[in-house]
MDTraj code that builds the backbone (N, CA, C; nanometers):
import mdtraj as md
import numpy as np

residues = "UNK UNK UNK UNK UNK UNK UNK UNK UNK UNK UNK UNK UNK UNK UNK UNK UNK UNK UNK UNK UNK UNK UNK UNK UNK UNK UNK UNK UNK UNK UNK UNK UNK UNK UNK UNK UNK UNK UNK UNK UNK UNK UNK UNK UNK UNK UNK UNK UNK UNK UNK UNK UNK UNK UNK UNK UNK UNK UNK UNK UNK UNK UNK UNK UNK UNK UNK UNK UNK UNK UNK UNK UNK UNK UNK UNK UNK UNK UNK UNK UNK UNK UNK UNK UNK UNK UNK UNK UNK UNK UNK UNK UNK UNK UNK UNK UNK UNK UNK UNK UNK UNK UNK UNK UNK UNK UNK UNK UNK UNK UNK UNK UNK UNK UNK UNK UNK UNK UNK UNK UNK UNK UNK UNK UNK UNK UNK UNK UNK UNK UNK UNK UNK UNK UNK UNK UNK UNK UNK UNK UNK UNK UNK UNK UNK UNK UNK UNK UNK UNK UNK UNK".split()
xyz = np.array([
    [0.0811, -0.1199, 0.0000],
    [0.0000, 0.0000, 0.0000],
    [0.0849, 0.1255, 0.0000],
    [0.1899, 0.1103, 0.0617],
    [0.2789, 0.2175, 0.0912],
    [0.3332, 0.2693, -0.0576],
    [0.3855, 0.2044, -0.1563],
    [0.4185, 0.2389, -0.2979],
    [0.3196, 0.3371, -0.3651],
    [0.1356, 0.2240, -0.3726],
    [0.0438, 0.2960, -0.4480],
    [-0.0082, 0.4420, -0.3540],
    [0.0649, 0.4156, -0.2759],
    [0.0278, 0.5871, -0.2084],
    [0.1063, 0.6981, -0.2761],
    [0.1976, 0.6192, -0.2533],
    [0.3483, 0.7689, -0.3257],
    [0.3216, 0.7742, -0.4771],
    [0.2936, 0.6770, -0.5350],
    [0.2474, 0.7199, -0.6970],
    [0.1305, 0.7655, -0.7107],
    [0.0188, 0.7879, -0.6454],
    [-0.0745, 0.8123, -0.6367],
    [-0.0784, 0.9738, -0.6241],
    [0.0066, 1.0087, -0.5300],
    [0.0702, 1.1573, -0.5340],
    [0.0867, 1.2327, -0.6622],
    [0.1440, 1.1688, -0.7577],
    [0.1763, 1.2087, -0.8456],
    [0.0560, 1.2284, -0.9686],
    [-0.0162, 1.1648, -0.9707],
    [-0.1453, 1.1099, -1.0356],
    [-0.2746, 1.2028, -0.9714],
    [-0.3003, 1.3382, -0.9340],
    [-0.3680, 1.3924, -0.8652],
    [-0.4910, 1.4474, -0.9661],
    [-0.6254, 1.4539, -0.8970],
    [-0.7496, 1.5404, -0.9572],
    [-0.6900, 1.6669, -0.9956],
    [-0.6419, 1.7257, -0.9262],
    [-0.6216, 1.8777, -0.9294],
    [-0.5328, 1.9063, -1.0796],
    [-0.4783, 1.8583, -1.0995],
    [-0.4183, 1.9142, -1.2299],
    [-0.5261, 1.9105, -1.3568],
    [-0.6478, 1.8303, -1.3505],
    [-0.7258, 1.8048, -1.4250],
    [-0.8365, 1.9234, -1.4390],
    [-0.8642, 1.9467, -1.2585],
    [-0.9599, 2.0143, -1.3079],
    [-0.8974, 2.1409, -1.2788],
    [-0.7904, 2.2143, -1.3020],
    [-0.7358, 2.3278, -1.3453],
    [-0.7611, 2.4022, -1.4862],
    [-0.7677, 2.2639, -1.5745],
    [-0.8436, 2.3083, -1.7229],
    [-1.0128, 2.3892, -1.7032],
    [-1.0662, 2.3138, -1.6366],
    [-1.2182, 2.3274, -1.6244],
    [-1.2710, 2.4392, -1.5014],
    [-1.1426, 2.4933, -1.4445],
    [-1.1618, 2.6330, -1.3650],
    [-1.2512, 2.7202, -1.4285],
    [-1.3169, 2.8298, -1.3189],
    [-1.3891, 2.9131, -1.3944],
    [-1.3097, 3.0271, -1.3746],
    [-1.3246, 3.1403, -1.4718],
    [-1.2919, 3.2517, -1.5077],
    [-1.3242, 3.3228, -1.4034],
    [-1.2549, 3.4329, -1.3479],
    [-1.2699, 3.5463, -1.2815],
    [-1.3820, 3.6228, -1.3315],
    [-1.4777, 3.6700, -1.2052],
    [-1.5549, 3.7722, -1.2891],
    [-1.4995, 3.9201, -1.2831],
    [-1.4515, 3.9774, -1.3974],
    [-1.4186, 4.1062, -1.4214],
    [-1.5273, 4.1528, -1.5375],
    [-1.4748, 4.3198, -1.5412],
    [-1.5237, 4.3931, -1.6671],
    [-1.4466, 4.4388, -1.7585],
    [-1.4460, 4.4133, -1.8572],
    [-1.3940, 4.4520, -1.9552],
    [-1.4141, 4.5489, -2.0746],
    [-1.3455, 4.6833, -2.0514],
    [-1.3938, 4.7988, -2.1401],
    [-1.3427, 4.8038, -2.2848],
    [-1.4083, 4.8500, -2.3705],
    [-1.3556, 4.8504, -2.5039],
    [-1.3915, 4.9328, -2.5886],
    [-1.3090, 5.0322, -2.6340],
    [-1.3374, 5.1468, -2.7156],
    [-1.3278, 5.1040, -2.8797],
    [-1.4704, 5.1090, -2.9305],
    [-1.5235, 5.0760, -3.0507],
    [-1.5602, 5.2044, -3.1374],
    [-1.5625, 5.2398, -3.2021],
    [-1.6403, 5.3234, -3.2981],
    [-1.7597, 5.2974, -3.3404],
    [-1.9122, 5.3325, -3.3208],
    [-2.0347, 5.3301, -3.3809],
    [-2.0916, 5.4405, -3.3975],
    [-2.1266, 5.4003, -3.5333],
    [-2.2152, 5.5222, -3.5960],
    [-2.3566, 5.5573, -3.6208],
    [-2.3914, 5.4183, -3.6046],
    [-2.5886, 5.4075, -3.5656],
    [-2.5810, 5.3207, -3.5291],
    [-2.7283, 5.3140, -3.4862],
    [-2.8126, 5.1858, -3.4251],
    [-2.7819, 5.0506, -3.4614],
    [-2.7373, 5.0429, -3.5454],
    [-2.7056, 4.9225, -3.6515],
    [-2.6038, 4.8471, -3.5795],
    [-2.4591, 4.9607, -3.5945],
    [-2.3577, 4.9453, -3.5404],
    [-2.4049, 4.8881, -3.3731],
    [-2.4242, 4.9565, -3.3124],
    [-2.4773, 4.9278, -3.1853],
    [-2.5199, 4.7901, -3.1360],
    [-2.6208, 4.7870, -3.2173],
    [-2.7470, 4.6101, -3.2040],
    [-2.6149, 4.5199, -3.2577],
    [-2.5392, 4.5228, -3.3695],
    [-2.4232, 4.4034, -3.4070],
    [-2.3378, 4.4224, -3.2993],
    [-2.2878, 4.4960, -3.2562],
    [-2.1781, 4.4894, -3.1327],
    [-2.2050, 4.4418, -3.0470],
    [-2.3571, 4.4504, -2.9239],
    [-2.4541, 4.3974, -2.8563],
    [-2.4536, 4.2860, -2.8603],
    [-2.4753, 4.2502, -2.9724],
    [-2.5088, 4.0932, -3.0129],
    [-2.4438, 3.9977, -2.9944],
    [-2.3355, 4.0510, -3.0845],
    [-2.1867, 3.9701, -3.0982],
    [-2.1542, 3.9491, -2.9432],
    [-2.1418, 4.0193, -2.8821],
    [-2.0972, 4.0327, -2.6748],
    [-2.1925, 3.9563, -2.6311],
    [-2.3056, 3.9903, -2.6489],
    [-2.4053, 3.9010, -2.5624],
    [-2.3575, 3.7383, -2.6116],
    [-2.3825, 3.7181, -2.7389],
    [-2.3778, 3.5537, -2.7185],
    [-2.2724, 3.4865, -2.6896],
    [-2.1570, 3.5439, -2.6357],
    [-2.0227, 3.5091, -2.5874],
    [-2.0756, 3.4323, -2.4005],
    [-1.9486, 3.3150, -2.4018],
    [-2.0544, 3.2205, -2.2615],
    [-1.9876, 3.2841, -2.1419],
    [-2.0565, 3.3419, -2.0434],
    [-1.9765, 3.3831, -1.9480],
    [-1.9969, 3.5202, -1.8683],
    [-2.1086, 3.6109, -2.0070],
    [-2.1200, 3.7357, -2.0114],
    [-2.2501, 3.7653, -1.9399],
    [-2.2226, 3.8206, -1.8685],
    [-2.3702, 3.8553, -1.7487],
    [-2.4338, 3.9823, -1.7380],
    [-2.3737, 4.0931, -1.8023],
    [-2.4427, 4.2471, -1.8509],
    [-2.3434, 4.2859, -1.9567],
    [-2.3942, 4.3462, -2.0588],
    [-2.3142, 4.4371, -2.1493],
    [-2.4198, 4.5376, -2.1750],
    [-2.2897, 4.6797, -2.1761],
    [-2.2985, 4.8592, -2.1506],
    [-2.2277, 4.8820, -2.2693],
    [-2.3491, 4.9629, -2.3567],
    [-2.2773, 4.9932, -2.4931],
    [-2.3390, 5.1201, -2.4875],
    [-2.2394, 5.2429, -2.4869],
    [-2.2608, 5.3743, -2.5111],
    [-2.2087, 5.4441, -2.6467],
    [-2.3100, 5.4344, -2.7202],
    [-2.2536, 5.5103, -2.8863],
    [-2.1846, 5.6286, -2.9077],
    [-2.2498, 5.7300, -2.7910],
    [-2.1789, 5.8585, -2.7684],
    [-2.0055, 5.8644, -2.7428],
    [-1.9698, 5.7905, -2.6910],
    [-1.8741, 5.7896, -2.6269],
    [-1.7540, 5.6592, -2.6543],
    [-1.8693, 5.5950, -2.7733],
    [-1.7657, 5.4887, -2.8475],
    [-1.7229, 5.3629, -2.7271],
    [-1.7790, 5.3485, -2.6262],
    [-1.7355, 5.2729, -2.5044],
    [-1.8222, 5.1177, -2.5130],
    [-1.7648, 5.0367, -2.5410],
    [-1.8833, 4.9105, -2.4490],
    [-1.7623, 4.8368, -2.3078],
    [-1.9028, 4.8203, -2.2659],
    [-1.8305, 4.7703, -2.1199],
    [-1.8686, 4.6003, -2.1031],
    [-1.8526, 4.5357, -2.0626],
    [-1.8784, 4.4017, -2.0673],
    [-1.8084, 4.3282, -1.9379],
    [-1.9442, 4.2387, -1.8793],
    [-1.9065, 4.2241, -1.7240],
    [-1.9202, 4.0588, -1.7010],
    [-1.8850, 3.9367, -1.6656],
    [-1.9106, 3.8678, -1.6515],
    [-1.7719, 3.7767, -1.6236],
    [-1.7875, 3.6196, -1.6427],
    [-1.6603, 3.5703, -1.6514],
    [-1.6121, 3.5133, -1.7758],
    [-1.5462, 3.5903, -1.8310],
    [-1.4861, 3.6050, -1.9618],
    [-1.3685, 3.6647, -1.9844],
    [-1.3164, 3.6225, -2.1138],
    [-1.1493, 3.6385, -2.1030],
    [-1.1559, 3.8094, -2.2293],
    [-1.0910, 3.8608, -2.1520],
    [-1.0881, 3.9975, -2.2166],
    [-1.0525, 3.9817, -2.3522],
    [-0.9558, 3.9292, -2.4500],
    [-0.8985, 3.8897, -2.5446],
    [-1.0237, 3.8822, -2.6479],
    [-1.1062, 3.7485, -2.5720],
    [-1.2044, 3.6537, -2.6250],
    [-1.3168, 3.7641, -2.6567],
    [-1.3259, 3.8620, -2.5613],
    [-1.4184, 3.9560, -2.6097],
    [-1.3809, 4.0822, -2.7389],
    [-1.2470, 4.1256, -2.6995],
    [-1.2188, 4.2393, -2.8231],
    [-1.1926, 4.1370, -2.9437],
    [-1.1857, 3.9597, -2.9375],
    [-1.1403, 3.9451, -3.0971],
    [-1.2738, 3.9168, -3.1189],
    [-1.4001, 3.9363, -3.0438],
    [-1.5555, 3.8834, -3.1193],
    [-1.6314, 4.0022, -3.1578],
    [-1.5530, 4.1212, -3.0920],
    [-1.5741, 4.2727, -3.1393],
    [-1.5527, 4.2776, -3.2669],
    [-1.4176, 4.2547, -3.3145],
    [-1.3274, 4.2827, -3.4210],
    [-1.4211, 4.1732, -3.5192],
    [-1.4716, 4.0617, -3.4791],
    [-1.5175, 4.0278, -3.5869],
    [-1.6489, 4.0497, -3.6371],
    [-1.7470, 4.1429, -3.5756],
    [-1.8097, 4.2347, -3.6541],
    [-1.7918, 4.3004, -3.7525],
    [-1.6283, 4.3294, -3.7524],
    [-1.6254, 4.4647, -3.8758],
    [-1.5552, 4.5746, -3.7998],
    [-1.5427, 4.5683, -3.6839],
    [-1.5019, 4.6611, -3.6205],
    [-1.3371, 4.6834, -3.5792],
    [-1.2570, 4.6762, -3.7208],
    [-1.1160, 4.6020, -3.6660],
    [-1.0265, 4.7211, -3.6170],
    [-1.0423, 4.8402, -3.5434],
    [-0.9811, 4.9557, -3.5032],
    [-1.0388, 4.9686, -3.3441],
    [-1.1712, 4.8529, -3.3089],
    [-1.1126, 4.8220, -3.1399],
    [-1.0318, 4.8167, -3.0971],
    [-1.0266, 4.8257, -2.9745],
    [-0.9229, 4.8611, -2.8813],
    [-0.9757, 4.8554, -2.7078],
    [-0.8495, 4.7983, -2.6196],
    [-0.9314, 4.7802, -2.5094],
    [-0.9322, 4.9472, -2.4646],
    [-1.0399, 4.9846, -2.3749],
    [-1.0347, 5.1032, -2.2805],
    [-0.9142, 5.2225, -2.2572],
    [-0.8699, 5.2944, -2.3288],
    [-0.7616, 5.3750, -2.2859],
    [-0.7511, 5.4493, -2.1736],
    [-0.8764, 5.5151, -2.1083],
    [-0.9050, 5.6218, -2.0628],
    [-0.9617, 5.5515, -1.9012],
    [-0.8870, 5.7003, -1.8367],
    [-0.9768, 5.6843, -1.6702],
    [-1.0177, 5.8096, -1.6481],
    [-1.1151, 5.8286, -1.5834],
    [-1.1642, 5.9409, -1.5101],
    [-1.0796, 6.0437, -1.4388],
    [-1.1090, 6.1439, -1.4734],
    [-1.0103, 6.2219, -1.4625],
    [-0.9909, 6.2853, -1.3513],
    [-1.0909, 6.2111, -1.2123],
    [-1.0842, 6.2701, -1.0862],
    [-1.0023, 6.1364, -0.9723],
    [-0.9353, 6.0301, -1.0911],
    [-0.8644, 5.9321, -1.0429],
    [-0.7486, 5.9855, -1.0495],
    [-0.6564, 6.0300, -1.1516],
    [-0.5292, 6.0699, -1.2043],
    [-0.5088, 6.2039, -1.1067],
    [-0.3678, 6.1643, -1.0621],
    [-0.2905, 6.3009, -0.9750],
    [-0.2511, 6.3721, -1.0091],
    [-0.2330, 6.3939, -1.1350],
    [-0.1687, 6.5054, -1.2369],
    [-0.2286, 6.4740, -1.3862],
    [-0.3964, 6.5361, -1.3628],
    [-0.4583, 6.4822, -1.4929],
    [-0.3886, 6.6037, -1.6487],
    [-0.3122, 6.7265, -1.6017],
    [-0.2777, 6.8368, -1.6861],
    [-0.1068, 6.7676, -1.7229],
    [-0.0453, 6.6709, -1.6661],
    [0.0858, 6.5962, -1.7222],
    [0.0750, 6.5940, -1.8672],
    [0.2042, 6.6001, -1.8977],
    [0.2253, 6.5949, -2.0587],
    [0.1834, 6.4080, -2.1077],
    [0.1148, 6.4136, -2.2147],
    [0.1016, 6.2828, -2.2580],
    [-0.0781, 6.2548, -2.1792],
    [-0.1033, 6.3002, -2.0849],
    [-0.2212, 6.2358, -2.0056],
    [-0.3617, 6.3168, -2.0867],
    [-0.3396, 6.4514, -2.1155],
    [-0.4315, 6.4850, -2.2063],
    [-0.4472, 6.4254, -2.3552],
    [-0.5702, 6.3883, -2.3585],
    [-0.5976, 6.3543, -2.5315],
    [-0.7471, 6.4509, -2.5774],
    [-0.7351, 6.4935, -2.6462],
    [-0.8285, 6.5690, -2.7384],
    [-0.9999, 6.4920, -2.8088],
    [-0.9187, 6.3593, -2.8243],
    [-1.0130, 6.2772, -2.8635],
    [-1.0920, 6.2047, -2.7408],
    [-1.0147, 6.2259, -2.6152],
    [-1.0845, 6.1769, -2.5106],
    [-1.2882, 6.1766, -2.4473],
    [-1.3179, 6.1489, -2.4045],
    [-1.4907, 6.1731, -2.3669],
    [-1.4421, 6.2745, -2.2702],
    [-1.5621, 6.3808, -2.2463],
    [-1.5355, 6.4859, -2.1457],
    [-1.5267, 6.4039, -2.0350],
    [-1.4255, 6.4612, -1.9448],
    [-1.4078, 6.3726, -1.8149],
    [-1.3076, 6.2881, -1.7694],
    [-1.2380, 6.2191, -1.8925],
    [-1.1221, 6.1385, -1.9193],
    [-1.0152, 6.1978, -1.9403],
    [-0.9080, 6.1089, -1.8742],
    [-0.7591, 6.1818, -1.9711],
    [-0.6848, 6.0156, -1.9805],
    [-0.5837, 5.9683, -2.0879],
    [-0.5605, 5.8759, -2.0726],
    [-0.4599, 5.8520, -1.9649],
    [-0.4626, 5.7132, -1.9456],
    [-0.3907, 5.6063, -1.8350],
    [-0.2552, 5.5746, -1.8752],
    [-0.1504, 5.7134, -1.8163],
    [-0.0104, 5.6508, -1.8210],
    [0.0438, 5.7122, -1.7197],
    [0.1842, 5.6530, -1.7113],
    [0.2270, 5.6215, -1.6108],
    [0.2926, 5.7406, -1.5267],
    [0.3294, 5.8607, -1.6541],
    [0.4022, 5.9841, -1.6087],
    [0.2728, 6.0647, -1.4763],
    [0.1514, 6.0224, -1.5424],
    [0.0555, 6.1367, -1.4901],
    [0.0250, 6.0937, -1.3094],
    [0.1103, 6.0098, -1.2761],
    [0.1321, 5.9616, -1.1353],
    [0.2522, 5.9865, -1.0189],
    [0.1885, 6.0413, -0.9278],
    [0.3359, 6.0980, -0.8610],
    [0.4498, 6.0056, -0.8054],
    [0.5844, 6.0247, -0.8012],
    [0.7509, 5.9424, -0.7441],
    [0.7069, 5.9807, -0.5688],
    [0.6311, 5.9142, -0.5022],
    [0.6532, 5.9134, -0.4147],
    [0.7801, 5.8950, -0.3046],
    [0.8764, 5.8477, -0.3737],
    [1.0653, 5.8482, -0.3517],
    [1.1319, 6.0085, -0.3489],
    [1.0268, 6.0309, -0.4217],
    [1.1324, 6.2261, -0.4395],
    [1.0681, 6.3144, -0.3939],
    [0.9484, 6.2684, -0.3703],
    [0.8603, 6.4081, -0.2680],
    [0.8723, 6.4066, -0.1600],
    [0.8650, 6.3241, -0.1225],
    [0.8743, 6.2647, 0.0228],
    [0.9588, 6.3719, 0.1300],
    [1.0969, 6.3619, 0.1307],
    [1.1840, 6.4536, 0.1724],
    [1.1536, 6.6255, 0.1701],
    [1.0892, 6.6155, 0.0590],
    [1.0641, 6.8068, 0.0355],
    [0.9017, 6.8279, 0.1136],
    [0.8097, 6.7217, 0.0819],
    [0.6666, 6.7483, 0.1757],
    [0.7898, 6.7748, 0.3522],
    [0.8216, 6.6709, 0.3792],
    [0.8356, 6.7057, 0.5306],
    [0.9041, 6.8413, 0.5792],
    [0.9493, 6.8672, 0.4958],
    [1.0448, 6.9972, 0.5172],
    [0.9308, 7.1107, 0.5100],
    [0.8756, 7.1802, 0.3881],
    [0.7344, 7.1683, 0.4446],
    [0.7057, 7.2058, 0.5323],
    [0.6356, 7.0699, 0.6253],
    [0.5351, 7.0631, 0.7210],
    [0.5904, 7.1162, 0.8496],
    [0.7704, 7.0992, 0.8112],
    [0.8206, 7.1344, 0.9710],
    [0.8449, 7.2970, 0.9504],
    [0.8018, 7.3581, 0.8751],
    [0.8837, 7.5017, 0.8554],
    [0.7171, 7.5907, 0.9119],
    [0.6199, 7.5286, 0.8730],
    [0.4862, 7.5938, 0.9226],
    [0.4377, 7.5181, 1.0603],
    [0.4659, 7.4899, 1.1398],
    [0.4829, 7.4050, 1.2427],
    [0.4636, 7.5053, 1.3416],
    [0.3362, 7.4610, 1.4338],
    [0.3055, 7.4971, 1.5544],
    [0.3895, 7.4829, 1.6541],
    [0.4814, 7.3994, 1.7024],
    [0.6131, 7.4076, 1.7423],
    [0.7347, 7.5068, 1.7046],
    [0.7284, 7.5454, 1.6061],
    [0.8541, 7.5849, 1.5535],
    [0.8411, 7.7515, 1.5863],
    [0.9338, 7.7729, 1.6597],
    [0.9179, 7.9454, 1.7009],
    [0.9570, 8.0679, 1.5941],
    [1.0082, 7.9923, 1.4985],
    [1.0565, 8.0859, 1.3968],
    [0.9948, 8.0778, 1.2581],
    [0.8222, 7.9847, 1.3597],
    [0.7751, 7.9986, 1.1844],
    [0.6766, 8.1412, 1.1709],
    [0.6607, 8.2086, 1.2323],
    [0.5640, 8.3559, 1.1775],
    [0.6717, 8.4263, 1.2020],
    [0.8561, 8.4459, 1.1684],
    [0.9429, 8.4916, 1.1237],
    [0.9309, 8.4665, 0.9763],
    [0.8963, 8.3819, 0.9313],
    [0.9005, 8.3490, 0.7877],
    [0.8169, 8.4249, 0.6990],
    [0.7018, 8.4072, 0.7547],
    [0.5904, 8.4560, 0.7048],
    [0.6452, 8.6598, 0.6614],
])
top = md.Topology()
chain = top.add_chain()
for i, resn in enumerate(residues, 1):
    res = top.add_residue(resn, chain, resSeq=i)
    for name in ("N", "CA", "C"):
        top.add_atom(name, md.element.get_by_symbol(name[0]), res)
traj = md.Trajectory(xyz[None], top)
């Protein structure tokens, strides 16, 4: 018994049903171009009958569909693209009351929806290099410090 135990180890369920895992539920945004209703109902469509998908948010104004369920992001922009729509693209843009420096070079886009600026990396502060100059700062206006309304 002692043998078919230790090979048995090796021989486990779990690697099997690692294939047959389910997907994370996330959302997945995707900036499409539509120009009518048309456009709209085929994009809709195409998303909805994908397996996994539990609400889809398609805003024409703003060129946005959103898509929520457990599904693989990929799987959704290549069933976009095969509408006709081959200048999808996932989501560029965040809200522009997320970003710490939404006026950074590169973070403004023109083509953006009012409200947005895009998602990179400059438009975020080096918390390594401020650091030192905030405290200096805080100690120079300092209720302790007798020589701070000398400054002033």
């Amino acid at each position: 018994m002692g043998a078919l135990d230790y090979l048995s180890n090796f021989c486990t369920v779990d690697s099997i049903s690692t294939r047959n895992k389910r997907k994370a539920m996330q959302t997945v945004e995707i900036k499409v171009r539509m120009d009518c209703e048309g456009c709209e109902r085929k994009v809709r469509n195409a998303v909805t009958t994908l397996k996994g998908v539990k609400s889809v948010e398609v805003d024409r104004k703003q060129s946005y569909v959103s898509v929520s369920g457990y599904v693989d992001p990929n799987k959704v922009l290549k069933r976009v693209k095969s509408t006709g729509k081959t200048r999808a693209k996932f989501w560029p843009y965040v809200e522009q009351h997320l970003v710490y420096y939404p006026h950074a070079p590169g973070a403004y886009a023109r083509k953006a929806p009012a409200g947005f600026v895009r998602n990179v990396d400059q438009a975020f502060p080096h918390d390594s290099s401020n650091a030192p100059a905030e405290e200096n700062f805080v100690s120079l206006f300092n209720d302790d410090n007798v020589n701070a309304c000398s400054i002033m």
